[in-house]
N, C-alpha and C positions, 0 to 999 in steps of 0.2 A: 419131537419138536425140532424144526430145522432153525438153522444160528438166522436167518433172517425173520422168524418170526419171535425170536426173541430178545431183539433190541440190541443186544449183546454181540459182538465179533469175538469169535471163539476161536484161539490155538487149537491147531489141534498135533496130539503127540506124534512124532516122528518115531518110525517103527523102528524098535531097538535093535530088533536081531535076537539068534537065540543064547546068546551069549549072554545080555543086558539082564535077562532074569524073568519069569514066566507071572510075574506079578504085575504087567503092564499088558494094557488091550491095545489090541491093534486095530485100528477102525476104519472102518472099512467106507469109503465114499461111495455114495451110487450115481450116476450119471446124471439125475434131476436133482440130486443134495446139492454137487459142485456147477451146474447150470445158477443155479437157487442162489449161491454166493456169489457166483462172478457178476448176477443182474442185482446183485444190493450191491458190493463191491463199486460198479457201473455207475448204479444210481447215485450214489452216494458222492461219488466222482464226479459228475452232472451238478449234482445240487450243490456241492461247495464251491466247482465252478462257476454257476452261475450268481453263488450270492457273491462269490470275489468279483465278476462281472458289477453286479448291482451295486454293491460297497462300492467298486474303483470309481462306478458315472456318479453316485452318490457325492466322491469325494468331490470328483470334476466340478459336479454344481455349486458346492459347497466354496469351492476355492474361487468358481467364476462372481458367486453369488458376493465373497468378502471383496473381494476386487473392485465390484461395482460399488459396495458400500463404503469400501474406501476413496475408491475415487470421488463418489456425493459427498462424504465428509471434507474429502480435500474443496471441493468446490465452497460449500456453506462457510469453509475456515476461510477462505480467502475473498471471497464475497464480507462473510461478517469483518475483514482483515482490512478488508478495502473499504467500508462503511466507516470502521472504525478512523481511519487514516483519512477519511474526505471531511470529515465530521471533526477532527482534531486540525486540518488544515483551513478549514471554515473558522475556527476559535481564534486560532492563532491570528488567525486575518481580521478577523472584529477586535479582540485585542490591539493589534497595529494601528488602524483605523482609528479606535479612540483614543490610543496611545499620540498617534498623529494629530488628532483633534486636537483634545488636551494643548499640546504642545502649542500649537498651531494659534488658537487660543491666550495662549499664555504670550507668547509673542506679539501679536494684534496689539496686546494688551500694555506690552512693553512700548513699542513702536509709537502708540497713542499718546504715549506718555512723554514718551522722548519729542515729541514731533509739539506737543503742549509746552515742554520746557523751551526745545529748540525756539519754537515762536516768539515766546515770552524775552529769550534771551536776545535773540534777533531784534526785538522792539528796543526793548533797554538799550541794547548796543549803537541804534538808530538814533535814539534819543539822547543817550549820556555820550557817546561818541563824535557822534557824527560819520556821514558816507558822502561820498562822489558817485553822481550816478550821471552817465551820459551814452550819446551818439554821436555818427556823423555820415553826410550824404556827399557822395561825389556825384554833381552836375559837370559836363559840359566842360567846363575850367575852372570851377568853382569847388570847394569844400567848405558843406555848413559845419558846423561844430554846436551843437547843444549842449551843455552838462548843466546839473544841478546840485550845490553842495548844501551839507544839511550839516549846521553844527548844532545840536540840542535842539531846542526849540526854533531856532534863527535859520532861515532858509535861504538860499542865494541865488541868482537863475542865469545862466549866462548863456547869449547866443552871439554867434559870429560866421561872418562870410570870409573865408581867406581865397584871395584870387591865387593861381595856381601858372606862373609861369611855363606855357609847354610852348616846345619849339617846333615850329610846324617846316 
């Protein structure tokens, strides 16, 4: 049976000499025994090379393969990162808005009120005080003079021409 038909790589004993002792065989290689070994030896060489070949583009794929899934993840996270961010900026802005309403509202409401009293007190003041209310026109050489005073109820009306000395 030759060592490549039996699966097995076999030492084989280094010849002692006659000194080492007459209890060891010396064996004898034939020309097709060590042909027989060097083409498994070869083969064997071959085929581990080529699976480290196959493993190493194996890994190549593998590492191009994570690369790309990282990078789709990175894209999905930043996409879903940006949705989530346009979508919280959208809130915030409706929030604002009716937060501005509200307000906005509430003032109208104030203003209405004041502008009700203001009136109210304006009349009273007319009435229980009294006002001067007037004008006046420059003609020519002339100044009219209109005013009208109001004390409570009692009204007064006064009009006048005052001629205007200019020196020509």
């Amino acid at each position: 049976m030759c060592p490549s038909e039996s699966g097995r790589s076999r030492r084989l004993p280094r010849s002692a000499g006659p000194s080492c002792g007459s209890n060891r065989v010396k064996i004898i290689m034939t020309q097709q025994t060590a042909a027989v070994l060097i083409q498994a030896w070869w083969r064997g060489t071959l085929v581990r090379r080529t699976l480290l070949h196959a493993a190493l583009r194996a890994w190549i794929i593998q590492c191009w393969w994570r690369q790309k899934l990282a990078g789709l993840l990175e894209r999905r996270r930043r996409a879903t990162l940006e949705l989530y961010a346009r979508k919280e900026r959208a809130a915030v802005k409706l929030q604002s808005w009716v937060r501005m309403w509200r307000v906005r509202l509430r003032y109208c409401r104030l203003l209405h009120a004041a502008r009700i009293i203001q009136a109210y007190w304006r009349w009273r003041s007319c009435h229980t005080r009294g006002f001067l209310r007037g004008h006046y026109d420059m003609k020519e050489n002339q100044m009219n003079l209109e005013f009208e005073i109001s004390l409570g109820s009692q009204a007064c009306r006064v009009q006048q021409r005052i001629s205007l000395p200019i020196k020509e």
